[in-house]
C-alpha positions, 0 to 999 in steps of 0.5 A: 601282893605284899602282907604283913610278915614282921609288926614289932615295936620299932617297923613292920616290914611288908614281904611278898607271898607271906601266904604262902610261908605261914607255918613254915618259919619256926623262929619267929622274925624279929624275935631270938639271936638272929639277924632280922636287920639285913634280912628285913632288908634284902626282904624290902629289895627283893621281889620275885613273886610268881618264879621258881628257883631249882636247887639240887643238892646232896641233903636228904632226910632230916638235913633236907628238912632243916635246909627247907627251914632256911629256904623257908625264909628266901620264899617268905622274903620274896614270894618265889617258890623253892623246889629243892631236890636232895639225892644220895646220887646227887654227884651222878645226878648232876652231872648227867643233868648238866650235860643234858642241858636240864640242870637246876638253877643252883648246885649243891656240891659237897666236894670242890672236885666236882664243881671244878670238873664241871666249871672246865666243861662249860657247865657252870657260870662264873659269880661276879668278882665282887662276891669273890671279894665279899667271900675274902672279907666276910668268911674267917679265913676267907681267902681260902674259901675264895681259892677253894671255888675258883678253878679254870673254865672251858677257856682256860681263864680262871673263875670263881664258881662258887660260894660255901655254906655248910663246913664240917670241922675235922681238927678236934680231939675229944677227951673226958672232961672227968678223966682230965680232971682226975688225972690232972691234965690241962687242954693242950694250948700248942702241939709241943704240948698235945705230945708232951701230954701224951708222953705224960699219960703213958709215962703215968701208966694211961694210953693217951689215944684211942685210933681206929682206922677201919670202914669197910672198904674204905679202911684207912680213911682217918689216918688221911685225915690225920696226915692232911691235919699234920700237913697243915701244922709243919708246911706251909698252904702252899705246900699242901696245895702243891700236894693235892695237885700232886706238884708236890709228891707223895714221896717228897720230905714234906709229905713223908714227915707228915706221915710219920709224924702221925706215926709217932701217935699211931706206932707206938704200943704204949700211946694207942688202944690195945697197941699198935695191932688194933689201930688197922682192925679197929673200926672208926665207928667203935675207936672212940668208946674207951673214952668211956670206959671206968677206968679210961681205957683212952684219954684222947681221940682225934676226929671231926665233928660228926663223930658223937653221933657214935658215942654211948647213948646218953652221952652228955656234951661237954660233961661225958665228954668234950673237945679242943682243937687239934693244936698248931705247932708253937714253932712254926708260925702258921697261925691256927689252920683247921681242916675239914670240908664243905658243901658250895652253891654254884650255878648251873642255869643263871636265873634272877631267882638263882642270884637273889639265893646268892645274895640271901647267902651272904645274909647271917640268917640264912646260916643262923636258921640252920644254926639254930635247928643244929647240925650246922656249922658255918664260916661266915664272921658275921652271923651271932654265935648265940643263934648255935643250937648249944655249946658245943656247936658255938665251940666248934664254930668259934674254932672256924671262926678263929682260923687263919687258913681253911683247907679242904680235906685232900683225899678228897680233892685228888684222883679217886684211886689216890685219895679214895684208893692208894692213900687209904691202903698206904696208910694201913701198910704204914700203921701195920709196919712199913715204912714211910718212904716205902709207902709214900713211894707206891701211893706216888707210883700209883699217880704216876701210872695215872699221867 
């Protein structure tokens, strides 16, 4: 049965199962800064009344809610019904689910480890060459979201296995808008300048960063994150490819420059928050707080984009506080790479319904309706930046949107006991006073032993 969704000036589109979306869809189609065109479209072409689409994923919460908006407008636009399953154990989950033989129809995986893990096994289905090809023209940087879901199946010949939705951005720095002003600082247009500007601000008596490295257990995960950044900014992707495969080691001259690289910010007493000391014992969580300080007790604070959720209360974006991108360097001519991580959609039990999710996908408002409701970035060109909740997000989106090459944050993509393991405690020995090459070393011993 088809009723009416969408009557406007110009058509009225005629949608199945209508009934049973009403109440669901808070943007109104047809209405604000979203692209109904092709949506009204693929609602024409698709008619799926009467089935159910499985989806597991790793959004619970708040973010379960948001993501069912979107598949609000998939059930409104072809009369299927979504069951949507999110779960803090979702990586365990999945697995077990996938080898009994009882997975949902689509997968969302928040690391490419995974999917990958699985596509070797047997246990995902490969997407048509043409979405690859889609993928490559349609996302910024889309080349490297292609090689980031193609991995080798159970037969060994490679394939691409999925597609990527939500992206986290991890290379900004967030500096005080009012205490650049005062000082007279300019945002940093290359890395020659970010480090001639952190030179400046000591030399005037500041402390350019505020860097903290502990989380628990997981102390020393965002001087990774550092390193993996630097990595992109003085070798080529291809390198840092080579990396995570460990073709390239720990201990080769491309890796240990990098690791001191972020050394001349971190172990450097005039340059860091209470002096070089404080950078291991200083949580993450409180680490960007000088930031706000009277009189700053920090001007700079490099981290991604989740981090305002632990800034003051009352923080105002892009008045209390702001961001820019974390620069390449002018010499080295290697366009604009960002680092960060995201989630992919992949198959696990192909069904009519799962390819049709898959299409929906390519669609800008299926980005566009999460956009909207905040929390959500995405690398698909084609969706309208005005459709971001505020400014800060269209910012961090125009940041993606403009990069050249995209690469998954590395700790994640290796053996757990490097990237979640030797590289984390490497990288406190590092800031506490060793060596790089000493400690590059060991983390290469380390993955040695694992051969």
């Amino acid at each position: 049965m088809k009723k009416a969704l969408l009557c406007c000036v110009a058509s009225c589109a005629l949608w199945p199962a209508m009934a049973n979306a009403d109440g669901h869809l808070p943007f109104a189609p047809g209405e604000g800064a979203f692209s109904w065109d092709s949506y009204t479209a693929f609602a024409e072409d698709t008619d799926l009344t009467g089935q159910t689409l499985t989806i597991s994923g790793p959004w619970t919460g708040a973010e379960k809610d948001k993501f069912e908006v979107v598949l609000g407008y998939f059930e409104a636009a072809t009369g299927a019904q979504v069951q949507y399953s999110g779960s803090d154990s979702f990586e365990q989950d999945i697995v077990i689910s996938a080898r009994s033989g009882s997975a949902p129809n689509l997968a969302v995986f928040p690391q490419p480890g995974l999917a990958a893990d699985l596509a070797s096994q047997g246990l995902l289905t490969p997407l048509p060459q043409d979405t690859a090809d889609w993928v490559a023209q349609n996302y910024a940087a889309g080349q490297s979201w292609v090689d980031l879901a193609t991995y080798p199946g159970a037969d060994g010949a490679s394939g691409f296995y999925g597609m990527f939705y939500r992206v986290d951005l991890k290379s900004l720095v967030w500096y005080s808008p009012d205490a650049f002003d005062e000082a007279g600082y300019d945002q940093p247009e290359t890395m020659e300048d970010l480090l001639a500007l952190t030179d400046q601000i000591a030399a005037d008596g500041g402390t350019p960063w505020c860097i903290g490295l502990g989380s628990g257990a997981a102390t020393g995960w965002p001087a990774t994150d550092w390193v993996e950044d630097i990595m992109l900014r003085i070798n080529a992707p291809e390198d840092y490819d080579a990396w995570v495969r460990n073709e390239i080691g720990f201990d080769d001259p491309k890796v240990i420059e990098a690791i001191e690289k972020f050394g001349v910010f971190a172990r450097n007493d005039a340059f860091v928050n209470g002096g070089v000391s404080a950078v291991a014992n200083t949580d993450f969580r409180d680490s960007p707080s000088g930031l706000f300080a009277i009189p700053p007790q920090c001007y700079m604070h490099r981290q991604a984009s989740f981090i305002p959720a632990f800034f003051p209360d009352g923080t105002t974006m892009g008045q209390d506080v702001d961001f820019f991108y974390f620069p390449a360097f002018a010499d080295k001519d290697l366009g604009k790479p960002v680092l960060g991580a995201g989630t992919l959609f992949s198959v696990t039990d192909p069904s009519e319904a799962a390819t049709a999710m898959l299409e929906f996908l390519k669609l800008p408002v299926a980005h566009e309706t999460w956009m909207a409701q905040g929390g959500f970035l995405t690398a698909h060109a084609g969706v309208n930046p005005m459709a971001y909740i505020d400014d800060s997000s269209r910012a961090q989106g125009e940041i993606l949107r403009n990069a050249t090459t995209f690469r998954f944050d590395a700790s994640d993509l290796m053996p757990g006991e490097i990237g979640a393991g030797a590289f984390w405690t490497g990288m406190v020995d590092y800031v506490t006073g060793e060596d790089a090459k000493t400690v590059a070393e060991g983390i290469q011993a380390r993955w040695d032993d694992l051969k």
